[in-house]
N, C-alpha and C positions, 0 to 999 in steps of 0.2 A: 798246705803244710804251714803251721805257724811257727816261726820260730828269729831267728835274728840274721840280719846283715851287715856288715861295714863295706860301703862303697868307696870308689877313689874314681879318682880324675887324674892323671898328669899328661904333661911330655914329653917327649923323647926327641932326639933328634931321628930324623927319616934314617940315615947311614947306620943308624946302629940298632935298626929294628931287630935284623933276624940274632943280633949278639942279647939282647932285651929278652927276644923270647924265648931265650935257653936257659936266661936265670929266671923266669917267671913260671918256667916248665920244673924249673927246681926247688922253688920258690915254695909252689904249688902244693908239692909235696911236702914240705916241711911243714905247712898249715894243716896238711891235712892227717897229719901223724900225733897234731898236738888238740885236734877236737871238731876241724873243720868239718862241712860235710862235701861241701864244693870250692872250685875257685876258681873263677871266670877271669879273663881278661881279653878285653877287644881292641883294633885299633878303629879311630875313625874314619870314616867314608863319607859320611855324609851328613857335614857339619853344619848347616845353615839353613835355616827357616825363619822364613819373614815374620818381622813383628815378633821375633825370640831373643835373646842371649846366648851365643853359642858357648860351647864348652875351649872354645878357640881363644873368647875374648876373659870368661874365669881363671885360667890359667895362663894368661900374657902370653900364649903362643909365638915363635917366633915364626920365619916364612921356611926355614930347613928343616921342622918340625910335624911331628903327627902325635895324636890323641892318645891316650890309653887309659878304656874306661873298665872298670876291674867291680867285683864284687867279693865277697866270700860269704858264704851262707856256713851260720850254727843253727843247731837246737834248741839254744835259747842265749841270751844277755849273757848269763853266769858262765856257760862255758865258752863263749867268746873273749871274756877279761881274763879268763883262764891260760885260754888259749892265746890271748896277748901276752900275758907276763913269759907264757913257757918258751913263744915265738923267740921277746924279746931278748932272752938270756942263751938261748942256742947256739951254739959257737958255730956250728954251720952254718948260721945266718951272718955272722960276723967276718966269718970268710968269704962266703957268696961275696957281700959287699963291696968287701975289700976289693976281691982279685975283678970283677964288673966293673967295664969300663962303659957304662954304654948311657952316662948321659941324663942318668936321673938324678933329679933336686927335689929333697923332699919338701924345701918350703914353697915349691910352688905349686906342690900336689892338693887338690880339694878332698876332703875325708869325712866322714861322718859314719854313726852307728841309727842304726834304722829297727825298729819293730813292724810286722804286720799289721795293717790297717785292712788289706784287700785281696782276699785270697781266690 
């Protein structure tokens, strides 16, 4: 399937995973209401491979801290920027954030938009 991505990187702190995964499970959902087709998010396990850069040392991890690598898949570019503007104006979203105590900084988050190369 071709079509588009935006992936992420952050942290969190360990104690406020399972509070994480409840607004990422609601999260989720509001993406996918405004064009998404999916929306991943994992924590890390297994962070280090020699002779790499882990996603540990891109995001200045601290040692109370774990991973969370995320993706969302569109059908293409145009209704991803779409579906960013509708995300971003969502008062659900503005709520979520608000009342979410669990630890997330969005300038330490890695981001990027991605097209298929290798299907």
């Amino acid at each position: 399937m071709s079509g588009y991505i935006d992936g992420f990187v952050h942290p969190i702190p360990r104690d406020q995973l399972e509070a994480y995964k409840k607004l990422a499970v609601a999260v989720a959902e509001i993406w996918k209401e405004h064009g998404a087709l999916d929306y991943w998010e994992s924590v890390g396990d297994d962070m280090h491979l020699q002779g790499t850069r882990s996603f540990i040392d891109g995001v200045a991890a601290k040692e109370n801290e774990c991973i969370l690598f995320g993706w969302i898949t569109f059908p293409s570019r145009e209704i991803r920027d779409l579906a960013n503007q509708k995300v971003a104006t969502d008062p659900r979203m503005a709520t979520l954030m608000a009342e979410a105590d669990v630890g997330f900084d969005a300038e330490r988050m890695l981001y990027g938009g991605f097209k298929s190369l290798v299907l």
